[in-house]
N, C-alpha and C positions, 0 to 999 in steps of 0.2 A: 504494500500500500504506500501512494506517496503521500506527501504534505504538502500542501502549500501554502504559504503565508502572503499576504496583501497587503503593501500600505500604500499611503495619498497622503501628500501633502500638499497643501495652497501655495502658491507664493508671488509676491510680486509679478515675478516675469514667467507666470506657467500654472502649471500643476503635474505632479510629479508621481509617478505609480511603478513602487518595484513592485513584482513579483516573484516569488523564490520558491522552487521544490524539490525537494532531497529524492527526485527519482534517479533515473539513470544516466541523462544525460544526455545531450546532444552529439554529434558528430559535427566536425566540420562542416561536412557538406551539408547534414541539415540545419546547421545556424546559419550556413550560407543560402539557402532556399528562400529561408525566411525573411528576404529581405524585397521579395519578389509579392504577388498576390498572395499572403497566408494561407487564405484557406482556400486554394486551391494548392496548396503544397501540403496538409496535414491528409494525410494517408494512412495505412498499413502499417503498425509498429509507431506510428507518431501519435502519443496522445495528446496533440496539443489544440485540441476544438478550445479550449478557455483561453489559451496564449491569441490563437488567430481572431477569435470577439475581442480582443484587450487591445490589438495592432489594429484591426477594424474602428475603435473607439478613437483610439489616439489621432490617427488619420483623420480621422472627419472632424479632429479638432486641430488639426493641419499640426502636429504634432511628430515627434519621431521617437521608435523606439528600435532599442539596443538591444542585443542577447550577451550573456556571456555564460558558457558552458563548459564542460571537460566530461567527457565520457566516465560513466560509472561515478560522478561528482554533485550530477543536479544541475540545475539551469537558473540563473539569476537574470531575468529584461527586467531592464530599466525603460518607461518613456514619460517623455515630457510633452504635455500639449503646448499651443502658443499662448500667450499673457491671450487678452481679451483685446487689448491696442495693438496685436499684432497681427490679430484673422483677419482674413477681409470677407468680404458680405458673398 
């Protein structure tokens, strides 16, 4: 079973959302996938349907998120949306 932990926080220039889960780990290759459409790269052996809604959110808040991973380590994304002065309409 994995874990995962959630946080947000507000800030001047954003808002900010790790996520963290002591599963197995990414591969290179699939934190490099992920930088492409999410969820049309979560497949077969990727449990990551709640990473790819979290990379869906940030985006539509013109936002960008980071992976960072090690096989058999767990996965830590980080992302940031833009402040609210810096979306546009």
């Amino acid at each position: 079973m994995c874990t995962v932990r959630v946080t947000t926080e507000s800030k001047t220039d954003g808002c900010y959302l790790v996520i963290r889960d002591d599963g197995d780990g990414l591969s290179p290759v699939q934190c490099e996938s992920l930088t492409g459409n999410v969820v049309d790269n979560v497949g077969p052996g990727m449990n990551g349907v709640m990473i790819a809604h979290a990379f869906s959110v940030v985006k539509s808040h013109q936002g960008t998120m980071n992976v960072r991973s090690e096989e058999g380590g767990g996965d830590d994304f980080y992302g940031k949306t833009a402040s609210a002065g810096e979306r546009s309409a």
